[in-house]
mmCIF file as Biopython writes it, N, C-alpha, C and O atoms, coordinates in Angstrom:
data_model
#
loop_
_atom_site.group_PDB
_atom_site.id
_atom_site.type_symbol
_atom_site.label_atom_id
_atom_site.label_alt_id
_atom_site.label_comp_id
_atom_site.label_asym_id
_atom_site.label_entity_id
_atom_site.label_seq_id
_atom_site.pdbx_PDB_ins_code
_atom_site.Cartn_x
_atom_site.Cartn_y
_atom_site.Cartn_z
_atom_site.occupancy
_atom_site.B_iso_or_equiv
_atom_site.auth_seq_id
_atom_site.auth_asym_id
_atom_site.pdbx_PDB_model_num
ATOM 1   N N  . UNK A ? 1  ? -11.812 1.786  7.586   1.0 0.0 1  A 1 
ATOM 2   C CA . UNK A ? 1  ? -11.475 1.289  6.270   1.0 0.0 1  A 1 
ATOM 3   C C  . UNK A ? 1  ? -11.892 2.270  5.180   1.0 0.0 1  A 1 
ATOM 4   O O  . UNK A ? 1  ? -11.369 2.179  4.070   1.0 0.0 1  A 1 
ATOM 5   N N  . UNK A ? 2  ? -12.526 2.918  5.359   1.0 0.0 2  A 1 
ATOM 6   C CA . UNK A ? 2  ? -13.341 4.327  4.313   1.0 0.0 2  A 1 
ATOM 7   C C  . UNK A ? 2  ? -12.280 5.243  4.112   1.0 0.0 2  A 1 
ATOM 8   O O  . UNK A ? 2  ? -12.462 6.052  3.203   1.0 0.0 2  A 1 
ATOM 9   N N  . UNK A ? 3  ? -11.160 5.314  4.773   1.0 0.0 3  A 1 
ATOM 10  C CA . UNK A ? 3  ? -10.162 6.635  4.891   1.0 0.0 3  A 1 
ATOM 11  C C  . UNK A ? 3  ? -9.124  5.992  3.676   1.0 0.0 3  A 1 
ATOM 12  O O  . UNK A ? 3  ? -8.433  6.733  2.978   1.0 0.0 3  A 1 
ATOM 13  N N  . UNK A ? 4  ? -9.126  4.525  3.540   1.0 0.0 4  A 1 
ATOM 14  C CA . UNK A ? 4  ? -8.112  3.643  2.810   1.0 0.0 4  A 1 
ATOM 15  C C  . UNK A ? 4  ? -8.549  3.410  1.403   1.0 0.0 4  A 1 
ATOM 16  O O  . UNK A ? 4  ? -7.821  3.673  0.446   1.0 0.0 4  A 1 
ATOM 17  N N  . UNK A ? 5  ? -10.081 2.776  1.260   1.0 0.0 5  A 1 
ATOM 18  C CA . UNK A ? 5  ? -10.576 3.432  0.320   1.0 0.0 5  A 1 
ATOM 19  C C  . UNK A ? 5  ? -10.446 4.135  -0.969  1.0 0.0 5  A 1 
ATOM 20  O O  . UNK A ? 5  ? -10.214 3.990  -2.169  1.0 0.0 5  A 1 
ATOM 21  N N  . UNK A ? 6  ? -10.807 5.210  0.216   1.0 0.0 6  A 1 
ATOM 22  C CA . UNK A ? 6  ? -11.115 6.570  -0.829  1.0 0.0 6  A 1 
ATOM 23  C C  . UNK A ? 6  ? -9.511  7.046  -1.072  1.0 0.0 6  A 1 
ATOM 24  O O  . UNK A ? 6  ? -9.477  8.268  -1.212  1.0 0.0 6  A 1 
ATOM 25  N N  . UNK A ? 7  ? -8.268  6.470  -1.155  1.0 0.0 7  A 1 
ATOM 26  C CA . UNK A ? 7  ? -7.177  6.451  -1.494  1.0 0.0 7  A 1 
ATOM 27  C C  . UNK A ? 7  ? -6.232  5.970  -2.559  1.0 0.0 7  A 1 
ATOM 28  O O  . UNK A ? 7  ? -5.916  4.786  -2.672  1.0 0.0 7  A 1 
ATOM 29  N N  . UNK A ? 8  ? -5.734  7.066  -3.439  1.0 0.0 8  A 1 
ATOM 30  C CA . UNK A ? 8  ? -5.096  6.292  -4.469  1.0 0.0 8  A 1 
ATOM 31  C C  . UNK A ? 8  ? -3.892  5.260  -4.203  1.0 0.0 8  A 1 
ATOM 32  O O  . UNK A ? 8  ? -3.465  5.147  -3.054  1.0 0.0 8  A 1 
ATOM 33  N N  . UNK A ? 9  ? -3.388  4.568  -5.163  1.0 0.0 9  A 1 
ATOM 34  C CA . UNK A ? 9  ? -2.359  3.744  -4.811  1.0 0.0 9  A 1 
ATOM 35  C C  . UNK A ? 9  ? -1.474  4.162  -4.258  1.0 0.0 9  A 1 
ATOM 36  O O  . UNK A ? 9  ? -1.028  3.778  -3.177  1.0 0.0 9  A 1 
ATOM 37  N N  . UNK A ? 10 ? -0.882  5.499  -5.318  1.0 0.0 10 A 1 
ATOM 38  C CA . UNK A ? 10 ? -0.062  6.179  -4.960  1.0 0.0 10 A 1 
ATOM 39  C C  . UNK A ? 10 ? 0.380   6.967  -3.558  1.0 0.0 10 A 1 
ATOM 40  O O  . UNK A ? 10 ? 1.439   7.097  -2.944  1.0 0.0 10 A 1 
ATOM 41  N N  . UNK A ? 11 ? -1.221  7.501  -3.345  1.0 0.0 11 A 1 
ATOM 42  C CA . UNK A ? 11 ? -1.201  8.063  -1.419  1.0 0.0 11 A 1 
ATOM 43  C C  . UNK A ? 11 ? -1.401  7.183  -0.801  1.0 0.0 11 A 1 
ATOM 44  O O  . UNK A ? 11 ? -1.091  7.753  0.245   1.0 0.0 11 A 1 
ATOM 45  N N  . UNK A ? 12 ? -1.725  5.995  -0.408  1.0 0.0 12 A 1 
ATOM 46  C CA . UNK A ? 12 ? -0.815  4.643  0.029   1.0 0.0 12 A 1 
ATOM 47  C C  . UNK A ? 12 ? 0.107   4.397  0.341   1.0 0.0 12 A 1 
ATOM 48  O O  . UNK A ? 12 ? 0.494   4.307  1.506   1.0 0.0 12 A 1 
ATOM 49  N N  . UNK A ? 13 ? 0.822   4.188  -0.832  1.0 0.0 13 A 1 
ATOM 50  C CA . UNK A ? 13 ? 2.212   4.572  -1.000  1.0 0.0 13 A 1 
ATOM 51  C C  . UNK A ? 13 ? 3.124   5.461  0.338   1.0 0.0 13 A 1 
ATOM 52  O O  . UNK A ? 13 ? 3.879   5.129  1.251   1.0 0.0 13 A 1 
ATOM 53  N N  . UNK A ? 14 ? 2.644   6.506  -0.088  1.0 0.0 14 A 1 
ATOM 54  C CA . UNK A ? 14 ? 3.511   7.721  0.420   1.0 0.0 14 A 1 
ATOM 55  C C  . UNK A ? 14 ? 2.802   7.726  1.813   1.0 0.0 14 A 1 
ATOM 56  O O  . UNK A ? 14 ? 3.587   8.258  2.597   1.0 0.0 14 A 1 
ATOM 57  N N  . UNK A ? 15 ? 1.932   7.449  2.301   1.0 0.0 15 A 1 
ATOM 58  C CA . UNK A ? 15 ? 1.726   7.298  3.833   1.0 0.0 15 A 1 
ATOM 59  C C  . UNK A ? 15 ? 2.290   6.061  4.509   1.0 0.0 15 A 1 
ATOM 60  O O  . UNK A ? 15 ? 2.658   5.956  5.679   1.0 0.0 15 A 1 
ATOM 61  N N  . UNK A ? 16 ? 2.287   4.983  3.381   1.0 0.0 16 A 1 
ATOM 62  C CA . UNK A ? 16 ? 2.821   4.096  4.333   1.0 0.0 16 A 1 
ATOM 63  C C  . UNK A ? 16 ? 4.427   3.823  4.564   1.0 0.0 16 A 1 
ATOM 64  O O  . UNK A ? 16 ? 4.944   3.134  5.444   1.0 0.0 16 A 1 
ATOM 65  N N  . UNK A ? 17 ? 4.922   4.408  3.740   1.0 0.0 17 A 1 
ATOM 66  C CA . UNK A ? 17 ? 6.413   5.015  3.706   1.0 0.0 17 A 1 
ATOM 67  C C  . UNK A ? 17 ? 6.965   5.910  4.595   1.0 0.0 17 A 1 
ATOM 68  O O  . UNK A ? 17 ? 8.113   5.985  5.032   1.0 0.0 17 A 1 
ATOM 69  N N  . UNK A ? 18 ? 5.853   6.666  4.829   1.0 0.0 18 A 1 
ATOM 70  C CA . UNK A ? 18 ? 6.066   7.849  5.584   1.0 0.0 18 A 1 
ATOM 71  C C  . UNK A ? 18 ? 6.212   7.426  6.660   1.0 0.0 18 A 1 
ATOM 72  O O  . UNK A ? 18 ? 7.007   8.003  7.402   1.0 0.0 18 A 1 
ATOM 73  N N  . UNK A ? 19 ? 5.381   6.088  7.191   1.0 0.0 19 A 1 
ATOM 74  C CA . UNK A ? 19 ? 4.758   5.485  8.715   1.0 0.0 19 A 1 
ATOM 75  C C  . UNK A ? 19 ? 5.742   4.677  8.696   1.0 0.0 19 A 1 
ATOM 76  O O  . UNK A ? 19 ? 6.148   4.398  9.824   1.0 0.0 19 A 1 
ATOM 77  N N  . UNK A ? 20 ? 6.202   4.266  7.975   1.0 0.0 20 A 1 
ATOM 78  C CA . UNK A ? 20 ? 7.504   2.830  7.475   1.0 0.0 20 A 1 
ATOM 79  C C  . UNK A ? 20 ? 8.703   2.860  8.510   1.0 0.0 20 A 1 
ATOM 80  O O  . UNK A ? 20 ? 9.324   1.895  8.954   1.0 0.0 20 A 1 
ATOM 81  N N  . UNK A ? 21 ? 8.910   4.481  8.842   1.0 0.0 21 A 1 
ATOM 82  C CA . UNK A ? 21 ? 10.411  4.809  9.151   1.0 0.0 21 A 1 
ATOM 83  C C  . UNK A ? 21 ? 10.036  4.840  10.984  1.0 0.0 21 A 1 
ATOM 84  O O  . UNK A ? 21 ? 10.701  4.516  11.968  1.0 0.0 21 A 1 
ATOM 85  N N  . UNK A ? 22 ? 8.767   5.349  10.821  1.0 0.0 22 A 1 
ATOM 86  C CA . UNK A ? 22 ? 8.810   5.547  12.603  1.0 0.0 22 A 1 
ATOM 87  C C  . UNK A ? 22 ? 8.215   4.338  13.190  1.0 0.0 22 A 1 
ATOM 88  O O  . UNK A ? 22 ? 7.959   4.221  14.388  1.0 0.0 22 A 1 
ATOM 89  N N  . UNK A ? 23 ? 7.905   3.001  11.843  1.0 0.0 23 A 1 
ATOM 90  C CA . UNK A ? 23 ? 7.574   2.022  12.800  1.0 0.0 23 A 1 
ATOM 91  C C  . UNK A ? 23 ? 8.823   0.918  12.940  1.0 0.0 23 A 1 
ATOM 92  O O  . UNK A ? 23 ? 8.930   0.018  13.773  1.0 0.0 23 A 1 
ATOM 93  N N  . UNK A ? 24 ? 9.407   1.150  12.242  1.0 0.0 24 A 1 
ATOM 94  C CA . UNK A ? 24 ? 10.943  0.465  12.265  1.0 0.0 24 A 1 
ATOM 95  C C  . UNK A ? 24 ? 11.924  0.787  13.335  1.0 0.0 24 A 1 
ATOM 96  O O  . UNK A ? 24 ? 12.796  0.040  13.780  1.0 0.0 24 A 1 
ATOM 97  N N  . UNK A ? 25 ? 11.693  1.828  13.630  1.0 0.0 25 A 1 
ATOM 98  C CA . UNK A ? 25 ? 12.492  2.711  14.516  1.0 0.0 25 A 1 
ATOM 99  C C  . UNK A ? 25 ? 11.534  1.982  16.075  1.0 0.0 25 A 1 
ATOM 100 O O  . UNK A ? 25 ? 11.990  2.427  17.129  1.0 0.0 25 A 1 
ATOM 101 N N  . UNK A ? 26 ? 10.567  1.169  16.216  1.0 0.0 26 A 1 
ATOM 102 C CA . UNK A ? 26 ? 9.888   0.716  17.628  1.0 0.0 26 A 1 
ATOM 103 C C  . UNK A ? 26 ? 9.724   -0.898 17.241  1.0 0.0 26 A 1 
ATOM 104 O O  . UNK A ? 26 ? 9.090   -1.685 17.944  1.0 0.0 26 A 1 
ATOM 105 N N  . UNK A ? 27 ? 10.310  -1.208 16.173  1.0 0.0 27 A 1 
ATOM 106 C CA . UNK A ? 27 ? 9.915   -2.724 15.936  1.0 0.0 27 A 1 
ATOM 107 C C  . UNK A ? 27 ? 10.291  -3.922 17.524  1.0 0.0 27 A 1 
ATOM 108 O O  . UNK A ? 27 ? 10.110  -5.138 17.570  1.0 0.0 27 A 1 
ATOM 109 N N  . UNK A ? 28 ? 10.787  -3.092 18.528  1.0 0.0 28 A 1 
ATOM 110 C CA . UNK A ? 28 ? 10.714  -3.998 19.540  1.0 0.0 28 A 1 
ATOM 111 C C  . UNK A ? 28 ? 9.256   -4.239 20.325  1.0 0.0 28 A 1 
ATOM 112 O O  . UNK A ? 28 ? 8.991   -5.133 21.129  1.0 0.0 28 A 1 
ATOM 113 N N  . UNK A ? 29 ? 8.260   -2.991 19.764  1.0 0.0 29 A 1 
ATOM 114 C CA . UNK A ? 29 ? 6.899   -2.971 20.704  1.0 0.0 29 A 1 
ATOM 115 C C  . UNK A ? 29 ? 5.716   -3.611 19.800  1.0 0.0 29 A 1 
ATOM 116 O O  . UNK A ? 29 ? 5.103   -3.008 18.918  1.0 0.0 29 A 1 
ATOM 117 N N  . UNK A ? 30 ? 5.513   -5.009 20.214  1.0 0.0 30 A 1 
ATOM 118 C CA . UNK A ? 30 ? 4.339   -5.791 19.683  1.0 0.0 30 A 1 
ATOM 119 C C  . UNK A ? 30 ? 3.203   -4.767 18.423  1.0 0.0 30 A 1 
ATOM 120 O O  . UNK A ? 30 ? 3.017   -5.136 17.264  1.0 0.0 30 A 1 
ATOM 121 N N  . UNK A ? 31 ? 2.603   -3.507 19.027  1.0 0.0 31 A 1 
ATOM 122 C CA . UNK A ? 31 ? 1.913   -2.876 18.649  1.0 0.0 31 A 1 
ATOM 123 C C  . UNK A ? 31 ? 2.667   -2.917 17.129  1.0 0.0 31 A 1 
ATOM 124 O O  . UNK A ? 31 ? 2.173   -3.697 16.316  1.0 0.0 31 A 1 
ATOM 125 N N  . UNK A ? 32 ? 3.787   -2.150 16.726  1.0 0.0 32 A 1 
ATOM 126 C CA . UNK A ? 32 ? 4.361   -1.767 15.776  1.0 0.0 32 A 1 
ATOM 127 C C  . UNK A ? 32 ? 4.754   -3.021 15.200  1.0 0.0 32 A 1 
ATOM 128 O O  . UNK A ? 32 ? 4.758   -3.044 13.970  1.0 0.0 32 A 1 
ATOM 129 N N  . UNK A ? 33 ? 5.018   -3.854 15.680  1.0 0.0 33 A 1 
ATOM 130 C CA . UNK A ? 33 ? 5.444   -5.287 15.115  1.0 0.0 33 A 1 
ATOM 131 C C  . UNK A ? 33 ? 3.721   -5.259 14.089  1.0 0.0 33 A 1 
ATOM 132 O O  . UNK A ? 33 ? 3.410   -4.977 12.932  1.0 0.0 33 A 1 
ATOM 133 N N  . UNK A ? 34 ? 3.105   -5.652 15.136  1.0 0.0 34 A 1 
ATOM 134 C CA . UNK A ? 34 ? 1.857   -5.681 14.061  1.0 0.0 34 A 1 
ATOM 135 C C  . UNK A ? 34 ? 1.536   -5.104 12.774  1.0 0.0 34 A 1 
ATOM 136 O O  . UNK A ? 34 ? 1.409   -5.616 11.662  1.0 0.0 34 A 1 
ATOM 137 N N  . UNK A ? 35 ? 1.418   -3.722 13.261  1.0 0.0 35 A 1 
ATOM 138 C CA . UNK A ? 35 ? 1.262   -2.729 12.307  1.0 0.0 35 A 1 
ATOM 139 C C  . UNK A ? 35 ? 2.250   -3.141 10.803  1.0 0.0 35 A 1 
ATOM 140 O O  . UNK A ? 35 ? 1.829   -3.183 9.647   1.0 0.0 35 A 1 
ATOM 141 N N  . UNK A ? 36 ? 3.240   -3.328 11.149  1.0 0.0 36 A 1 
ATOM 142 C CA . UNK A ? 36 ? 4.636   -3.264 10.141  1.0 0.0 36 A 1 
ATOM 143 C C  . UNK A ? 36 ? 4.183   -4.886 9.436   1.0 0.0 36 A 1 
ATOM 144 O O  . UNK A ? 36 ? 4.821   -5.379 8.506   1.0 0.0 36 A 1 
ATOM 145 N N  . UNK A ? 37 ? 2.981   -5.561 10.079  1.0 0.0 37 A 1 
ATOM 146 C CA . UNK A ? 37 ? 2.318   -6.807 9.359   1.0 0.0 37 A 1 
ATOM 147 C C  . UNK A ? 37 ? 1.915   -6.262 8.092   1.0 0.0 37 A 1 
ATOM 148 O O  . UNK A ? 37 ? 2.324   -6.172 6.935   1.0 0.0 37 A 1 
ATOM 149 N N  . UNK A ? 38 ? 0.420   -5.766 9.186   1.0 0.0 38 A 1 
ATOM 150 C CA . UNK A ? 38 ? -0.241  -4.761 8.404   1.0 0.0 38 A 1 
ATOM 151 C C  . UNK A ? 38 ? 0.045   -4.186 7.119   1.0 0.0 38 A 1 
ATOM 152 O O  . UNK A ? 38 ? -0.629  -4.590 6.172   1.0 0.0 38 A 1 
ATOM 153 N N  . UNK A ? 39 ? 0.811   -3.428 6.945   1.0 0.0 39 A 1 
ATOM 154 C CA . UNK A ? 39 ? 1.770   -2.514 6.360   1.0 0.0 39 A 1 
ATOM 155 C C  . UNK A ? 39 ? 1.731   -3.480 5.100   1.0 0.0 39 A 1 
ATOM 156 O O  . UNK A ? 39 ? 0.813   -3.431 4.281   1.0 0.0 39 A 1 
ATOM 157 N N  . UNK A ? 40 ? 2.858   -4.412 5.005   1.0 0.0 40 A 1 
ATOM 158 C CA . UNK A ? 40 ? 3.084   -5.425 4.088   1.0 0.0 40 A 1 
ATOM 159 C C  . UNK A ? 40 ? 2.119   -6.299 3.504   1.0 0.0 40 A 1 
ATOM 160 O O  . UNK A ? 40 ? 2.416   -6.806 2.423   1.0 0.0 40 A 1 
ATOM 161 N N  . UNK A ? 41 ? 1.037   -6.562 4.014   1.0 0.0 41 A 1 
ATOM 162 C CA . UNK A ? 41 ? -0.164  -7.151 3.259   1.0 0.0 41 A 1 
ATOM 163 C C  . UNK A ? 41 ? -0.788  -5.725 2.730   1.0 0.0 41 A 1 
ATOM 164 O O  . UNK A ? 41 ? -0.684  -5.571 1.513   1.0 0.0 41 A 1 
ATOM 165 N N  . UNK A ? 42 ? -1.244  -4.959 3.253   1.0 0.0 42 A 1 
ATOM 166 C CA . UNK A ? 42 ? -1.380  -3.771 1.926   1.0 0.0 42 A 1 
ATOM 167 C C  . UNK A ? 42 ? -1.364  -3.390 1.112   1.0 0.0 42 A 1 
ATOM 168 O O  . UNK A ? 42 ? -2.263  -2.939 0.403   1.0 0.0 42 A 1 
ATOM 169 N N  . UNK A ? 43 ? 0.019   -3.496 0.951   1.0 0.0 43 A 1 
ATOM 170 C CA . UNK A ? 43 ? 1.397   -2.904 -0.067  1.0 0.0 43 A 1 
ATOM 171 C C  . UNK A ? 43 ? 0.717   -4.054 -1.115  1.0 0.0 43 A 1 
ATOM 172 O O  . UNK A ? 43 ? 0.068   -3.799 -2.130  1.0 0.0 43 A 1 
ATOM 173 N N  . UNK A ? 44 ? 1.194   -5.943 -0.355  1.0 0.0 44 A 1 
ATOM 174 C CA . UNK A ? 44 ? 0.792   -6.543 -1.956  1.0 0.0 44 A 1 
ATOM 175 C C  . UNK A ? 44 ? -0.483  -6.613 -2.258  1.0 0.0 44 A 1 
ATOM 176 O O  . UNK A ? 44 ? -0.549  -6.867 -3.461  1.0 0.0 44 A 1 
ATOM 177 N N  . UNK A ? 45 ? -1.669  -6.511 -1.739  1.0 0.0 45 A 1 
ATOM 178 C CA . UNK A ? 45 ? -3.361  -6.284 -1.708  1.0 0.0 45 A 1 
ATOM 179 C C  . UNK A ? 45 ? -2.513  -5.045 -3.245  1.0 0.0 45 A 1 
ATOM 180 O O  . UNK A ? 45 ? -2.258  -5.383 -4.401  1.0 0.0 45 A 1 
ATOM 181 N N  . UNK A ? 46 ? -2.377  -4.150 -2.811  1.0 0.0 46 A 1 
ATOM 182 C CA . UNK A ? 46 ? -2.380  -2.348 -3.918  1.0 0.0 46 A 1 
ATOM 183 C C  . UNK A ? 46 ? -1.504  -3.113 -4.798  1.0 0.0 46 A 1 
ATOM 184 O O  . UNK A ? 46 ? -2.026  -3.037 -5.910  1.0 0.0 46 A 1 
ATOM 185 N N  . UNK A ? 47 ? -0.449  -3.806 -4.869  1.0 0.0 47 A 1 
ATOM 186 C CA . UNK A ? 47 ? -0.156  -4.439 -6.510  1.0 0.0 47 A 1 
ATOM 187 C C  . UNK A ? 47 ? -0.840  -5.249 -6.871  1.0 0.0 47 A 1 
ATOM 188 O O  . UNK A ? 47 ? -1.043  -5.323 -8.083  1.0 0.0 47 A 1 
ATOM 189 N N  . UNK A ? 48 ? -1.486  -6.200 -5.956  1.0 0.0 48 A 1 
ATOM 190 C CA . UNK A ? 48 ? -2.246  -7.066 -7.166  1.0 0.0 48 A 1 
ATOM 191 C C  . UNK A ? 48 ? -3.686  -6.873 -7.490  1.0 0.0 48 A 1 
ATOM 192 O O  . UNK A ? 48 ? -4.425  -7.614 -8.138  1.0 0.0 48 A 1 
ATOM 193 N N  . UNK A ? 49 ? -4.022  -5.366 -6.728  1.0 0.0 49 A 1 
ATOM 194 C CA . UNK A ? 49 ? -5.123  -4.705 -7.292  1.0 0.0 49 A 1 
ATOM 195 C C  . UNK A ? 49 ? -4.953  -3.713 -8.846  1.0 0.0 49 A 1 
ATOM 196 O O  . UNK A ? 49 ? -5.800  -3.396 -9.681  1.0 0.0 49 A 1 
ATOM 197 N N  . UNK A ? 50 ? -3.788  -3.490 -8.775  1.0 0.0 50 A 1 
ATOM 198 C CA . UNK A ? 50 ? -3.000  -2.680 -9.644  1.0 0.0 50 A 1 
ATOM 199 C C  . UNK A ? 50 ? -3.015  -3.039 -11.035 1.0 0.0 50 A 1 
ATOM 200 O O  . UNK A ? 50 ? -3.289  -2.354 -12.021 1.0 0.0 50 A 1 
ATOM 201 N N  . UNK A ? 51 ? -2.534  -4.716 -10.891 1.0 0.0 51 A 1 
ATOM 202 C CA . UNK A ? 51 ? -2.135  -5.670 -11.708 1.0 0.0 51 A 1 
ATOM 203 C C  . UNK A ? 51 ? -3.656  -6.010 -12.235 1.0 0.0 51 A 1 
ATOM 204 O O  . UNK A ? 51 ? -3.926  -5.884 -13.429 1.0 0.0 51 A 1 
ATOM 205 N N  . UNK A ? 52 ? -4.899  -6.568 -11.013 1.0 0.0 52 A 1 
ATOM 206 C CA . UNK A ? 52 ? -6.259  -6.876 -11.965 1.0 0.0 52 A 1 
ATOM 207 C C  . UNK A ? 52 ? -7.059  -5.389 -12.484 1.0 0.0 52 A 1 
ATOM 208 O O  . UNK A ? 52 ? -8.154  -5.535 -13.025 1.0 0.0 52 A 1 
ATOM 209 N N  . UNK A ? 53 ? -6.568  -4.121 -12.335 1.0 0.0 53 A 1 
ATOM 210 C CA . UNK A ? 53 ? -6.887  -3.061 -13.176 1.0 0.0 53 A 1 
ATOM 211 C C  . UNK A ? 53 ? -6.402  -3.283 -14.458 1.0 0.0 53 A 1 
ATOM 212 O O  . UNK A ? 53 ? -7.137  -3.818 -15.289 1.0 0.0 53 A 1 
ATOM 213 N N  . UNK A ? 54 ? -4.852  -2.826 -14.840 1.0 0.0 54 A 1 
ATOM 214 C CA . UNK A ? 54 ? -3.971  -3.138 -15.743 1.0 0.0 54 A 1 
ATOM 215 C C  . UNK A ? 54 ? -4.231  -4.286 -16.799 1.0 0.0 54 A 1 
ATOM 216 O O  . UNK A ? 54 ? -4.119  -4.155 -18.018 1.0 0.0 54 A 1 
ATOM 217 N N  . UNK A ? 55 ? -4.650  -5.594 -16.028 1.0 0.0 55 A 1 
ATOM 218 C CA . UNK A ? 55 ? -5.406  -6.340 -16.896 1.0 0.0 55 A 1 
ATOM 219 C C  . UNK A ? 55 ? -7.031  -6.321 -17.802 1.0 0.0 55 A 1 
ATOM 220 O O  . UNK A ? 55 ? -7.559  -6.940 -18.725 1.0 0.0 55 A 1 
ATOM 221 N N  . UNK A ? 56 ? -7.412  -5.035 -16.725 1.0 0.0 56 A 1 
ATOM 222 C CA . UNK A ? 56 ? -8.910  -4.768 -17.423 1.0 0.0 56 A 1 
ATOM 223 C C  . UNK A ? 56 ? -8.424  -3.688 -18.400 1.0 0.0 56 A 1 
ATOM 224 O O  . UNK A ? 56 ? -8.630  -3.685 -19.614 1.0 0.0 56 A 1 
ATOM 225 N N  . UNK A ? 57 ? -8.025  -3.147 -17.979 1.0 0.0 57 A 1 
ATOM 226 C CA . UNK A ? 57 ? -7.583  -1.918 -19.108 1.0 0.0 57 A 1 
ATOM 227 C C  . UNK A ? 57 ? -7.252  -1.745 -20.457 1.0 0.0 57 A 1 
ATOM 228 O O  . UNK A ? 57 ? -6.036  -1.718 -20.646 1.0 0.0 57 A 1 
ATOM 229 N N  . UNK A ? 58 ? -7.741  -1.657 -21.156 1.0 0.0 58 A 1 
ATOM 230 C CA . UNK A ? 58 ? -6.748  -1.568 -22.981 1.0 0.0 58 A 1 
ATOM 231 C C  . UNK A ? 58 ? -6.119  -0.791 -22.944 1.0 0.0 58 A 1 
ATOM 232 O O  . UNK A ? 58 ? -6.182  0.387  -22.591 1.0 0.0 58 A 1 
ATOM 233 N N  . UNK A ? 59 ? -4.925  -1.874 -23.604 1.0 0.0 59 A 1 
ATOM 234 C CA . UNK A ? 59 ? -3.610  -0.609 -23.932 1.0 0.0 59 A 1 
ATOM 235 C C  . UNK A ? 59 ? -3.676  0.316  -24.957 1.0 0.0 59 A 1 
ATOM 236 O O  . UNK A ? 59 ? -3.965  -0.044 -26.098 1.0 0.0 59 A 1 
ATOM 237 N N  . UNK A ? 60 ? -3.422  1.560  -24.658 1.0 0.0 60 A 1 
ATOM 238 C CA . UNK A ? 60 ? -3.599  2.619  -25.527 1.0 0.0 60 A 1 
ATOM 239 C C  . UNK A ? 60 ? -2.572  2.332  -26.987 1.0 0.0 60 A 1 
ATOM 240 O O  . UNK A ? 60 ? -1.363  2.179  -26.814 1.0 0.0 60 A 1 
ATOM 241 N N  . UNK A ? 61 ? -3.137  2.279  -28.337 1.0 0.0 61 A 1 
ATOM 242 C CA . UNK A ? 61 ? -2.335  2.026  -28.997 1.0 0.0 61 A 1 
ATOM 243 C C  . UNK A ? 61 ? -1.509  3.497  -29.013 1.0 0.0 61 A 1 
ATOM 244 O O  . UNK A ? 61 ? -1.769  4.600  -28.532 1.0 0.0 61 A 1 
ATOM 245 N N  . UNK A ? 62 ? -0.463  3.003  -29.749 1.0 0.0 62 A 1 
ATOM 246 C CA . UNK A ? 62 ? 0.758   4.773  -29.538 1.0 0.0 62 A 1 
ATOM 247 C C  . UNK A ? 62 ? 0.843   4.129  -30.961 1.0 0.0 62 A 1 
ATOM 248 O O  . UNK A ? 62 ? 1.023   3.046  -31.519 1.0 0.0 62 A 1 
ATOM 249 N N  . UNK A ? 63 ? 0.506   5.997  -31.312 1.0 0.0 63 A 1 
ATOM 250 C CA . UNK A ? 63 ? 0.397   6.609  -32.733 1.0 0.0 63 A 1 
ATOM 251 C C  . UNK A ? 63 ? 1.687   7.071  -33.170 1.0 0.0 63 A 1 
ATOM 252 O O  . UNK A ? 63 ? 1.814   7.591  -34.278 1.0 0.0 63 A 1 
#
């Protein structure tokens, strides 16, 4: 869990996208079924972590 972490949203993102295509491509083997669980609770965990940042945050007024 330390490797996930220390990871921005964004490289998240792009790894699990990356992993997206070759686990779709085995969605008949339990293992990858899982994973492709996995995958999708993540994804919304990183928006609605996103979302309680965004809410801590002040919006920058624009000058």
């Amino acid at each position: 869990m330390t490797w996930i972490a220390n990871q921005t949203p964004e490289e998240l993102r792009a790894f699990l996208r990356k992993r997206e295509k070759e686990w779709i491509g085995s969605m008949t083997d339990p293992l990858a079924q899982r994973l492709w669980k996995e995958v999708q609770v993540l994804d919304a965990r990183i928006v609605e972590l996103e979302k309680q940042l965004a809410a801590r945050t002040p919006a920058k007024a624009v000058a």
